[in-house]
Residue frames relative to the residue before (quaternion, step in Angstrom):
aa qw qx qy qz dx dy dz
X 1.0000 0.0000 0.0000 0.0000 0.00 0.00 0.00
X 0.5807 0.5750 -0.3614 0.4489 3.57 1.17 -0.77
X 0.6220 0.5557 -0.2958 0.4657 3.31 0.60 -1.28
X 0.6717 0.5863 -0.2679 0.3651 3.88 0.55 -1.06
X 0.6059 0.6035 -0.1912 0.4817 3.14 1.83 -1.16
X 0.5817 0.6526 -0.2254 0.4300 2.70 1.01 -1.64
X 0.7938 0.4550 -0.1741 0.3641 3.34 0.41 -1.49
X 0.6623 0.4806 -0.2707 0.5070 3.63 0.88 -0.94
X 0.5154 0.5611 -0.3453 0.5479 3.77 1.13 -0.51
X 0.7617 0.3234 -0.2458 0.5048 3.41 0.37 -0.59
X 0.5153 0.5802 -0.2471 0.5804 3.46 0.86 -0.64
X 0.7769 0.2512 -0.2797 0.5051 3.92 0.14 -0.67
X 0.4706 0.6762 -0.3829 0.4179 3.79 1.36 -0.76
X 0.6221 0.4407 -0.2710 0.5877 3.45 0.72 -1.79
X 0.6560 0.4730 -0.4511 0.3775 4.13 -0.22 -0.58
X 0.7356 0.3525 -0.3058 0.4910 3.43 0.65 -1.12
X 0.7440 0.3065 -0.4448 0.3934 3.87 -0.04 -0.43
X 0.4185 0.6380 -0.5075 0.4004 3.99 0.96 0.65
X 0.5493 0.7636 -0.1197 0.3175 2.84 1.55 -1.33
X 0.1445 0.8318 -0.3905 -0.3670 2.01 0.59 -2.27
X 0.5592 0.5053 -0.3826 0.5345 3.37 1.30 1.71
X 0.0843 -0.7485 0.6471 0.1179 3.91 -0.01 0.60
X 0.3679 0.7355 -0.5134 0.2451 4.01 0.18 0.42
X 0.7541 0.3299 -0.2979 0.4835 3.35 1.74 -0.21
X 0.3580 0.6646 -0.5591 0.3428 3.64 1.40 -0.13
X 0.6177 0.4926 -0.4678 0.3961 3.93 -0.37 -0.65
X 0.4693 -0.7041 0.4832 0.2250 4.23 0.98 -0.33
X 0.7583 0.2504 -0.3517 0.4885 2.96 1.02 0.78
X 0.2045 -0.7985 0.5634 -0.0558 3.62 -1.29 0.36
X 0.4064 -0.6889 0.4893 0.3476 3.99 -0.98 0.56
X 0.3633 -0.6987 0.5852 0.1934 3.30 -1.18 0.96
X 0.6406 -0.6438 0.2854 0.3060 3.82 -0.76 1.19
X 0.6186 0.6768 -0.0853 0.3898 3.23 1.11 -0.78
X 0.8239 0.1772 -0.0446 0.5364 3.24 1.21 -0.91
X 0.1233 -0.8419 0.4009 0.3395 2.78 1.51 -1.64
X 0.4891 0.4869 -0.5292 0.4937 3.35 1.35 1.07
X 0.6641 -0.5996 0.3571 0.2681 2.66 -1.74 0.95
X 0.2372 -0.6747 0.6702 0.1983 3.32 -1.43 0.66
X 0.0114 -0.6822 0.6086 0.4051 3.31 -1.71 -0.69
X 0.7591 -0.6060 0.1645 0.1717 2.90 -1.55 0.42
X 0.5380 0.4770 -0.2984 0.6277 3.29 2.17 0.03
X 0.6910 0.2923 -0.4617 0.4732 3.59 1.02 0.67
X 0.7159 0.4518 -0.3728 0.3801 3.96 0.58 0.38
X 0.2124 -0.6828 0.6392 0.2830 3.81 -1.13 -0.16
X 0.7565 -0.3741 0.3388 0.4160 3.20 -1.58 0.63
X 0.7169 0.4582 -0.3322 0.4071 3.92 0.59 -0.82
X 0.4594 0.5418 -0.4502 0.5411 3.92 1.38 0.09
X 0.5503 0.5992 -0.3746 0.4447 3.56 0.55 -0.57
X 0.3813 0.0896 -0.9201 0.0029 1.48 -2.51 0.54
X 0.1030 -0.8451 0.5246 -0.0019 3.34 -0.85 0.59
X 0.3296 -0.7457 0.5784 0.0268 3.98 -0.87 1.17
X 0.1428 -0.7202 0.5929 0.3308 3.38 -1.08 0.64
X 0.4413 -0.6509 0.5114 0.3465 4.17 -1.11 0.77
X 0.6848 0.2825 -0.5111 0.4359 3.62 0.43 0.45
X 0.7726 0.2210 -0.2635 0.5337 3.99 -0.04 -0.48
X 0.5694 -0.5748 0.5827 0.0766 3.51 0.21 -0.35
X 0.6398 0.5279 -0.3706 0.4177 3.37 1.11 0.47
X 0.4711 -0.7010 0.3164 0.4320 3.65 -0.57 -0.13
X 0.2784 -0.7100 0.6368 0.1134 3.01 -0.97 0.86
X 0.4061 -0.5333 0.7181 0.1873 3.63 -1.99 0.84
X 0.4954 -0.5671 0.6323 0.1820 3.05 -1.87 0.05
X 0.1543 0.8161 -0.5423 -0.1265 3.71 -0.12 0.11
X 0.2095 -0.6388 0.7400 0.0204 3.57 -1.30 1.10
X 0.7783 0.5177 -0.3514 0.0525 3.41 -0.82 1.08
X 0.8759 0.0835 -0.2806 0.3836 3.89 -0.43 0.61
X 0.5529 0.6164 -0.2555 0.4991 3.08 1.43 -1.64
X 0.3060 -0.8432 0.4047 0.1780 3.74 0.62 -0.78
X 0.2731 0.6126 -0.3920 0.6296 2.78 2.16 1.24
X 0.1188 -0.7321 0.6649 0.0890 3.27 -0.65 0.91
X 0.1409 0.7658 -0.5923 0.2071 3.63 -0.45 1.02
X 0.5515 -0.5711 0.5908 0.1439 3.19 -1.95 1.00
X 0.0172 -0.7151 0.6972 -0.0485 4.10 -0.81 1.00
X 0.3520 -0.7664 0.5290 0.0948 3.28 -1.35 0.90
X 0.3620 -0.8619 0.3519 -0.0470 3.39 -1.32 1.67
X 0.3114 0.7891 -0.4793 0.2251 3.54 0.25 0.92
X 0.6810 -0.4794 0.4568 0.3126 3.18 -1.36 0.89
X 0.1034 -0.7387 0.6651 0.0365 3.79 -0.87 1.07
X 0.6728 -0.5028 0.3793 0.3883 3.71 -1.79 0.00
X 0.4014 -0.7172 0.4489 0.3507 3.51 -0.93 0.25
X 0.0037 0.7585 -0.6489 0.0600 3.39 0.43 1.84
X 0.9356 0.0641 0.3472 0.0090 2.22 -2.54 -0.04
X 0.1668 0.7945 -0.5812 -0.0557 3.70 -0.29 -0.50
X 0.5599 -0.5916 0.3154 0.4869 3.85 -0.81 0.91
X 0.7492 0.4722 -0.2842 0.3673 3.92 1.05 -0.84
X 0.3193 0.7461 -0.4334 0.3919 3.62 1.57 -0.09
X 0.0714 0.8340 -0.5471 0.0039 4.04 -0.04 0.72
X 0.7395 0.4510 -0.3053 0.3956 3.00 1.37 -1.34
X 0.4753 0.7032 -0.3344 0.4097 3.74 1.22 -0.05
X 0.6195 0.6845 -0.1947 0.3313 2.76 0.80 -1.73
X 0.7612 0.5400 -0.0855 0.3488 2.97 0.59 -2.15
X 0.5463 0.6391 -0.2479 0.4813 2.91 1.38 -1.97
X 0.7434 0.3159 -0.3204 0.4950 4.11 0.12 -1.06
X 0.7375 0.5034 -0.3185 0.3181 3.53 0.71 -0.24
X 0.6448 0.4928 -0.3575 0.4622 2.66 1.33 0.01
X 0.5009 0.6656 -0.2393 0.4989 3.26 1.47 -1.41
X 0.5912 0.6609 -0.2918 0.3585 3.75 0.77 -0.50
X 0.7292 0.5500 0.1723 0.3690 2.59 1.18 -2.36
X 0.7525 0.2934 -0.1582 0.5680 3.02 0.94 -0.76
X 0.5780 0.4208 -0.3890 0.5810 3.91 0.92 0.02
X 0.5950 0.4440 -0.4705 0.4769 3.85 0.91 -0.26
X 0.4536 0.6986 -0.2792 0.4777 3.26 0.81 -1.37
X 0.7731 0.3529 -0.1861 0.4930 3.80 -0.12 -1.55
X 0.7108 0.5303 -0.2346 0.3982 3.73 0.75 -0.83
X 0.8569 -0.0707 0.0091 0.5106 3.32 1.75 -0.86
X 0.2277 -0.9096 0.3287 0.1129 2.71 1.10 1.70
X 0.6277 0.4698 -0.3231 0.5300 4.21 1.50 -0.22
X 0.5842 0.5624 -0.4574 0.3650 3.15 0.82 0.26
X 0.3413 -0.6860 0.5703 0.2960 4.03 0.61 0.19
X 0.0663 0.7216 -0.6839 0.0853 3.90 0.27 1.13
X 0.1806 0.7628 -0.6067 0.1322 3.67 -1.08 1.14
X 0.4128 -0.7459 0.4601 0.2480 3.15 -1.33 0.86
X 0.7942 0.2623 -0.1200 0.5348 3.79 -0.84 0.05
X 0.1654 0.7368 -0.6268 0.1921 3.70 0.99 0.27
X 0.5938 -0.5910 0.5432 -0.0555 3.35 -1.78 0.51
X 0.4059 0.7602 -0.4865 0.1438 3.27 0.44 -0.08
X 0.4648 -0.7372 0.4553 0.1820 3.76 -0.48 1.79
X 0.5693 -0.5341 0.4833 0.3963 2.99 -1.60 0.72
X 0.2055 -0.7339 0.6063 0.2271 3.64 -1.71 -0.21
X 0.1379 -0.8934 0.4244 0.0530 2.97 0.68 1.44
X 0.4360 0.6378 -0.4405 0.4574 4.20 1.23 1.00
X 0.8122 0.2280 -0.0866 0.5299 2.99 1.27 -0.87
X 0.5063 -0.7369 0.2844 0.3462 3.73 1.43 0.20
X 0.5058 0.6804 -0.4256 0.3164 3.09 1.03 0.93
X 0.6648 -0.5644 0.4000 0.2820 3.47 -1.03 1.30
X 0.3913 -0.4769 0.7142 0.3309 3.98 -1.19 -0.05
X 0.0770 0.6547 -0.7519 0.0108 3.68 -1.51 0.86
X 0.2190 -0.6886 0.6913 -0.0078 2.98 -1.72 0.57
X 0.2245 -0.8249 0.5057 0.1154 3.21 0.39 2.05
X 0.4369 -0.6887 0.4484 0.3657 3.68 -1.05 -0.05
X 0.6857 -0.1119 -0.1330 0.7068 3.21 1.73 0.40
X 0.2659 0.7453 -0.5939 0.1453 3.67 -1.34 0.62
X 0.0753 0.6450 -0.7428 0.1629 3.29 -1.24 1.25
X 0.6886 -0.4629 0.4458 0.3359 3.77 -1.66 -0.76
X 0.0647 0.6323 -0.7690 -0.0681 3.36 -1.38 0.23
X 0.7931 0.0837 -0.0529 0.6009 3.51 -1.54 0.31
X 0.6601 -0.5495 0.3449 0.3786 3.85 -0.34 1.49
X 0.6209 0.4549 -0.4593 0.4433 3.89 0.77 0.74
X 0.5024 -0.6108 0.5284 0.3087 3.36 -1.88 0.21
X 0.0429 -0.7843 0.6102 0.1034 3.46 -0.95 0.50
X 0.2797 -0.6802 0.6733 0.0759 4.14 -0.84 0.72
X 0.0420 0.8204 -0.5696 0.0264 3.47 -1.19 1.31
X 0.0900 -0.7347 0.6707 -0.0480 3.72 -0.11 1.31
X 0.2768 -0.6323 0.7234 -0.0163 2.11 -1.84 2.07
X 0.6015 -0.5714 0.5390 0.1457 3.36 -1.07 1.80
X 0.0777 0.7581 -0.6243 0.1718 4.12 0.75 0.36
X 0.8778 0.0525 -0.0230 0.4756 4.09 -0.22 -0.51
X 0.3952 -0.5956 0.4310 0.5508 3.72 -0.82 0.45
X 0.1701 -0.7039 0.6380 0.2620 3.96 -0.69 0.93
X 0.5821 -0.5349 0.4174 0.4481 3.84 -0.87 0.03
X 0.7434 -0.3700 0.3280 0.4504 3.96 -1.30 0.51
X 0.7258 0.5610 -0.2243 0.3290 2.98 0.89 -2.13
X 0.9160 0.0564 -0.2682 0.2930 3.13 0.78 -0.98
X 0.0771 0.6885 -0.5640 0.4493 3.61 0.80 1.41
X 0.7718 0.1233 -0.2908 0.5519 3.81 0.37 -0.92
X 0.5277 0.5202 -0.5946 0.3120 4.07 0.43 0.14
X 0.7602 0.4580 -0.2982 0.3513 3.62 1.08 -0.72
X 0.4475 0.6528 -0.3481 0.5025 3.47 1.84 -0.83
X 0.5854 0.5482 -0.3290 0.4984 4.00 0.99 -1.38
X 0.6352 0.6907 -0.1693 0.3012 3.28 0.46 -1.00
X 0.6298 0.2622 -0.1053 0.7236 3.57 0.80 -1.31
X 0.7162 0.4527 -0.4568 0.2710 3.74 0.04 -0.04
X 0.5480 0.7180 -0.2378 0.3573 2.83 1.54 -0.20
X 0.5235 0.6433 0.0264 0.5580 2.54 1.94 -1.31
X 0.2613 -0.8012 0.4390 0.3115 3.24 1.15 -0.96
X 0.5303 0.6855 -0.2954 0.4019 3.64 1.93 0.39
X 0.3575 -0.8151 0.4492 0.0781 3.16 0.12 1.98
X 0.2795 -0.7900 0.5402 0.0768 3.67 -0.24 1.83
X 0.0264 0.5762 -0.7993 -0.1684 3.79 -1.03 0.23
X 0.4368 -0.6214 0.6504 -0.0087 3.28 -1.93 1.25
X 0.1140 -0.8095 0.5746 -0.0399 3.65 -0.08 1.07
X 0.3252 0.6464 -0.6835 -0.0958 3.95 -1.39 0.31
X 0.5356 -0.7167 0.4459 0.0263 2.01 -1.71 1.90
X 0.4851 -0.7708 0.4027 0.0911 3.82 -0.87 0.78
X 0.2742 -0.6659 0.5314 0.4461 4.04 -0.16 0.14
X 0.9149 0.1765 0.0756 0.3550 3.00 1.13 -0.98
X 0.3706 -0.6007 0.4505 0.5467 4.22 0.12 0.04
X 0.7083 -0.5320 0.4478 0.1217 2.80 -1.64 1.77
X 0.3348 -0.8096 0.4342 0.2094 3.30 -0.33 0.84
X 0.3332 -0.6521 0.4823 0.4808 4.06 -0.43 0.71
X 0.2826 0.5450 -0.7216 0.3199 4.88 -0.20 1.17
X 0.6138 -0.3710 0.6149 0.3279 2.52 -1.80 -0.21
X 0.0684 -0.8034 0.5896 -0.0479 3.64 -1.38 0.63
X 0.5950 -0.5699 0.5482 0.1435 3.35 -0.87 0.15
X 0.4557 0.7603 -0.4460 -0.1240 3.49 0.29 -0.09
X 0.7703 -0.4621 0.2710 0.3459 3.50 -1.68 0.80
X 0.8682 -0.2097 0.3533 0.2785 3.34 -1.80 -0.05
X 0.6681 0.4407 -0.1836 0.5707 3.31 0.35 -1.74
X 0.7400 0.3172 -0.3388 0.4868 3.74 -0.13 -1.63
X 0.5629 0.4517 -0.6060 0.3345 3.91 0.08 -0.24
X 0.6940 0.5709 -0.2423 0.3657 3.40 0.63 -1.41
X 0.5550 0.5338 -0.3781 0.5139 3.73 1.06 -0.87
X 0.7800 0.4192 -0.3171 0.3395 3.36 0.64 -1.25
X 0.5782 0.5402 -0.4274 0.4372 3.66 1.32 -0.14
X 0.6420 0.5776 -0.3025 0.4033 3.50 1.15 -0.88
X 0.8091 0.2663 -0.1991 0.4846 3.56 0.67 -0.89
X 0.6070 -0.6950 0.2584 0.2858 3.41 0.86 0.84
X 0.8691 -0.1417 -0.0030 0.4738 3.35 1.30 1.58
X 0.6538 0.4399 -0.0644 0.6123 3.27 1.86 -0.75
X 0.1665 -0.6632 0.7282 0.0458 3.71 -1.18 0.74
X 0.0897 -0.7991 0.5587 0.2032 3.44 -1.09 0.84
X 0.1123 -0.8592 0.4813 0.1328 3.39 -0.68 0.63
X 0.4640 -0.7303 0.4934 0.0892 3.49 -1.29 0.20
X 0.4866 0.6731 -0.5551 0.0439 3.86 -0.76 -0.29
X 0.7365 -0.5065 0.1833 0.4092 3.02 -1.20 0.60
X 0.5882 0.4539 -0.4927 0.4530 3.31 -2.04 1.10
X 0.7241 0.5048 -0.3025 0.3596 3.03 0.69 -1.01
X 0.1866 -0.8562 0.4692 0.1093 3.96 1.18 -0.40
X 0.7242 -0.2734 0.0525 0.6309 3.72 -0.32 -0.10
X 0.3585 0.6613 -0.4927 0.4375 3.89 0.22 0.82
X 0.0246 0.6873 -0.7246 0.0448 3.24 -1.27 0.47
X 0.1934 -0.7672 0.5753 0.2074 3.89 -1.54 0.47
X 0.3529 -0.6766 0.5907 0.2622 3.41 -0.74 0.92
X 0.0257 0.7568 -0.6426 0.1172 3.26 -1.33 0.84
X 0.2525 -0.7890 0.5556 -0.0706 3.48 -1.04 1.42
X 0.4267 -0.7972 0.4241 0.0511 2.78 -0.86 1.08
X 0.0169 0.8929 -0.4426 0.0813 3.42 0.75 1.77
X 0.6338 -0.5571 0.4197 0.3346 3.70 -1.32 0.51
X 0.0991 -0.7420 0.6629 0.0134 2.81 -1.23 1.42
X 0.4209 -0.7607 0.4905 0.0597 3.27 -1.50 0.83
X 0.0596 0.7453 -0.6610 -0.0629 3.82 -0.34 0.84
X 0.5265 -0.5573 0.6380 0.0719 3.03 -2.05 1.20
X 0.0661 0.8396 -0.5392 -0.0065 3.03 -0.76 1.47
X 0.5155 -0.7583 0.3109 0.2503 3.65 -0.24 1.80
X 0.5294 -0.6678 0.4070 0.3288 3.39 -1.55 0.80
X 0.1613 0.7455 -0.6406 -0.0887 3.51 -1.15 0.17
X 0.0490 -0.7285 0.6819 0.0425 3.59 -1.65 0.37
X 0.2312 -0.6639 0.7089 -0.0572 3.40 -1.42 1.21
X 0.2357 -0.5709 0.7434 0.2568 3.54 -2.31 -0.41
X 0.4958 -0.5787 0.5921 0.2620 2.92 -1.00 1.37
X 0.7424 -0.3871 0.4870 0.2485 3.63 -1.50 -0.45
X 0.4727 0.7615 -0.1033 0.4312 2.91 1.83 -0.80
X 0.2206 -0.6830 0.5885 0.3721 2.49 0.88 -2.26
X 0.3757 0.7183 -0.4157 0.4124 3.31 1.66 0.11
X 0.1931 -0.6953 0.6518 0.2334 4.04 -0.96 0.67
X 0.0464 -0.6730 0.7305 0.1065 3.61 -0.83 0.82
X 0.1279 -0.6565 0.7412 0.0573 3.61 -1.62 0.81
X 0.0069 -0.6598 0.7414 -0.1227 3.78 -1.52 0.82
X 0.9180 0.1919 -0.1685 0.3035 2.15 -2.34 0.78
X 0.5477 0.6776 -0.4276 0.2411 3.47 -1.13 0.28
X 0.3992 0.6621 -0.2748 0.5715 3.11 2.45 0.56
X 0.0457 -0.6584 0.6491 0.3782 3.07 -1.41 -0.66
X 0.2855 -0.7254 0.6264 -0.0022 3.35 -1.23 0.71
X 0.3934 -0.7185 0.5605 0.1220 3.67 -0.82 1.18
X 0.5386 -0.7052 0.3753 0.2679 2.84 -1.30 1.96
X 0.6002 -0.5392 0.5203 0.2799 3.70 -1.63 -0.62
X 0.7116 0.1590 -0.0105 0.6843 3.58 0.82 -1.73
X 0.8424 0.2022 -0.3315 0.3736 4.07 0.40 -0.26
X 0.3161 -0.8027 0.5040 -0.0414 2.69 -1.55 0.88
X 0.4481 -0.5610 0.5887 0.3713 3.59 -1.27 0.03
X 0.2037 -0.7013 0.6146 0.2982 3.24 -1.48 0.57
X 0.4609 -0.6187 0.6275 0.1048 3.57 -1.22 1.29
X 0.0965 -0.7359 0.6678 0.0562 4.19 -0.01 1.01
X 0.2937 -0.6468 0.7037 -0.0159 3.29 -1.65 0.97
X 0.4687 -0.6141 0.3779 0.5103 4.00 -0.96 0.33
X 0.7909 -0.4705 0.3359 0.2008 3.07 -1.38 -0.01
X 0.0634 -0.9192 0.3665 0.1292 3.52 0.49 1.09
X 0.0509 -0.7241 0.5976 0.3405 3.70 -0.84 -0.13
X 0.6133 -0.6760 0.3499 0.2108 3.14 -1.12 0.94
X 0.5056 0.6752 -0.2299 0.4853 3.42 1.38 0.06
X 0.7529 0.1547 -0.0677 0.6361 3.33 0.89 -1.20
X 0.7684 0.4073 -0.3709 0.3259 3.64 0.24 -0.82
X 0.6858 0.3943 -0.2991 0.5336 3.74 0.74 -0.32
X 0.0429 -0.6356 0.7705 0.0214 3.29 -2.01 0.52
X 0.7015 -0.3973 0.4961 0.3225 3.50 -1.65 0.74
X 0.0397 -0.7641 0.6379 -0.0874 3.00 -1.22 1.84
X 0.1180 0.7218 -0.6506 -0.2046 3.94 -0.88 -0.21
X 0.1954 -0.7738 0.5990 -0.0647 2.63 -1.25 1.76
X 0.7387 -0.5511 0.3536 0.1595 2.85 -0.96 1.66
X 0.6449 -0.5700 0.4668 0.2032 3.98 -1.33 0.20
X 0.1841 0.8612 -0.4035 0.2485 3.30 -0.22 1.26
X 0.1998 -0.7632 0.6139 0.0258 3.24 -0.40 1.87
X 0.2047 -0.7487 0.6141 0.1427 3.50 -1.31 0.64
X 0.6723 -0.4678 0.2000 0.5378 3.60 -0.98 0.48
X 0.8641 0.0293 -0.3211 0.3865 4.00 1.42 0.05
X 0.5575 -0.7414 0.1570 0.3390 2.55 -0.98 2.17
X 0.3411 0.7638 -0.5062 0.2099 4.05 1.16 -0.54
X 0.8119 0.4907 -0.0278 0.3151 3.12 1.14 -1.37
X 0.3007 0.7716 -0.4804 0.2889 3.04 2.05 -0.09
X 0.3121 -0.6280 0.7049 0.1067 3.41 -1.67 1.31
X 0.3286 -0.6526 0.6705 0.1285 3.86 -1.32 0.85
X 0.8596 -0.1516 0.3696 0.3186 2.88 -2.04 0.25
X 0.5023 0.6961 -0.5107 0.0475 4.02 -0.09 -0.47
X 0.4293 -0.5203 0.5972 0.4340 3.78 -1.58 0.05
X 0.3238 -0.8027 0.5007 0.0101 3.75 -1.61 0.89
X 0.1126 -0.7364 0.5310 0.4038 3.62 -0.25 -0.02
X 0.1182 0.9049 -0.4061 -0.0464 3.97 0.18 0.31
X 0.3914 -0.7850 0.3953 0.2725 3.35 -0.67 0.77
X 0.3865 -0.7939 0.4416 0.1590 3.60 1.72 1.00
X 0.4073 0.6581 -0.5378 0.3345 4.11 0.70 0.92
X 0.6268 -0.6381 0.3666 0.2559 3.11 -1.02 0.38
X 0.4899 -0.6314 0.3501 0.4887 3.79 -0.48 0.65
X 0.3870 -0.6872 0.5997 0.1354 3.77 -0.92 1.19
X 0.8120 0.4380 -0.2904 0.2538 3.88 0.84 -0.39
């Protein structure tokens, strides 16, 4: 039974820092209606609607095997990618490639290139998903295709810098990003710390293009209500809005192509408020524009 604990604790831990909100791990949460707290081994899904009190998103109820009754948080997410999505994958890699390719036919633009390890100077073997030259330099482009972990985003970013091969980080879309609110993942938080505020994304049509997109403040409206304690006490709530935590608005920038609009950056060291996320030293492809939001 310990072990079970053990496990769902970790298991709900890993949910919230995807999130990026731990306000519901403790198992409890504010029910819309009242806005008193509930927990989650004394309601059913039909008490609900349900709010987390630290971000402000909704949260579900979940009743079920592990024997942890616990509260998990709901928001609309992008329409990545998925780690088994090949035919997608490829499709943007290629779709990438071959309009770079067309744009700079001396630039050897290739997918899945090789490039050996150098085992004098300690550098790993990568295998950009696309890379050739522009302006008499190399550039390495990684399509974001599965959620890869933080860790290993900066082992490969570490990598080309070594190299001196300024990486632009691409995720790729089924679809254009709708103008809702959204939720975005891990990785895109992390892109947005790396490229100084901006995620670049991708979906098909878009060929050597990419949209920048910021991650602006969204706002959820939380409704009035009043009751009498037992007391005899009047309690009043709510009737504000208050600005979410983990969702957001997406803030569109102009369309970039990735050829002309960007040029080889090193960007400096950079600890955010979590340190998990600290960005290093690395070499960038960046499109050096000014913040649009």
């Amino acid at each position: 039974m310990d072990d079970e604990l053990g496990a769902a604790e970790k298991a709900r831990r890993r949910e919230a820092e995807e999130f990026g909100c731990y306000g519901l791990v403790g198992g409890a949460a504010r029910q819309l209606r009242t806005h008193n707290w509930v927990r989650a081994c004394e309601v059913t899904k039909q008490d609900g609607p349900f709010y987390c009190g630290r971000c402000y998103s909704d949260a579900i109820v979940r009743k079920c095997d592990e024997k942890v009754d616990h509260f998990a948080h709901e928001a609309p997410r992008t329409a990545a990618i998925g780690a088994k999505e090949g035919e997608l994958h490829l499709a943007c890699k290629r779709q990438i490639c071959a309009e770079l390719a067309a744009g700079s036919p001396d630039g050897s633009w290739e997918a899945e290139r090789t490039i050996p390890a150098n085992a004098k100077r300690g550098i790993r073997e990568v295998r950009p998903d696309i890379s050739g030259r522009l302006r008499n330099g190399r550039v390495a482009v990684e399509v974001q295709a599965s959620a890869l972990s933080i860790t290993s985003i900066l082992k490969r970013t570490l990598t080309y810098t070594q190299r001196r091969i300024p990486v632009l980080w691409v995720v790729p879309l089924h679809a254009e990003l709708p103008d809702a609110q959204f939720r975005p993942r891990l990785y895109e938080r992390y892109f947005q710390s790396i490229y100084f505020g901006r995620t670049y994304y991708w979906w098909p049509g878009l060929g050597a293009s990419v949209m920048p997109v910021h991650y602006g403040i969204a706002k959820r409206h939380i409704p009035y209500a009043e009751w009498y304690e037992q007391g005899g006490e009047h309690i009043e709530v709510g009737g504000y809005e208050v600005d979410y935590k983990a969702i957001k608005r997406p803030v569109f920038g102009p369309l970039l192509k990735i050829d002309n609009h960007f040029a080889p950056h090193r960007r400096d060291a950079f600890t955010p408020e979590n340190e998990r996320k600290a960005v290093p030293e690395c070499d960038l492809w960046f499109d050096h524009m000014e913040p649009w939001w």
